[in-house]
C-alpha positions, 0 to 999 in steps of 0.5 A: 254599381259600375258603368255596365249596369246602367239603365234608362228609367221611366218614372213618375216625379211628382214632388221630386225627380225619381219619385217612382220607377214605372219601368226600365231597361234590363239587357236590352229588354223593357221591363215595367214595375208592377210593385216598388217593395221598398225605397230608401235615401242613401247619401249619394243615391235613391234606391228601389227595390222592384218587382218587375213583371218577368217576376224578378226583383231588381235593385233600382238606384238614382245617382243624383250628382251624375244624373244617372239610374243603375239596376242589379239583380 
């Protein structure tokens, strides 16, 4: 994911930090997550595939070592 697709991210941390996305920013509009469809570690990242409530599934990723969240389509 490059430097374009970042994003701002609302989440709920409950044990951790990006416990669960709760909503986000994608090209300028505020979605919010009606369903996390599957999560997984990757070694430098949390990911969260998400439906939003545009009805759209996007990729949601944590990048833990610069603190910053990306989406794709």
């Amino acid at each position: 994911m490059n430097a374009n697709n970042r994003t701002h991210v609302e989440c709920y941390s409950g044990d951790m930090y990006a416990q669960e996305p709760r909503s986000f920013a994608f090209r300028e509009e505020q979605r919010t997550v009606q369903e996390v469809r599957k999560r997984w570690r990757e070694p430098t990242r949390l990911c969260f595939e998400v439906l939003a409530d545009d009805g759209t599934v996007y990729l949601l990723a944590y990048h833990e070592a610069t603190d910053q969240w990306y989406v794709s389509r």
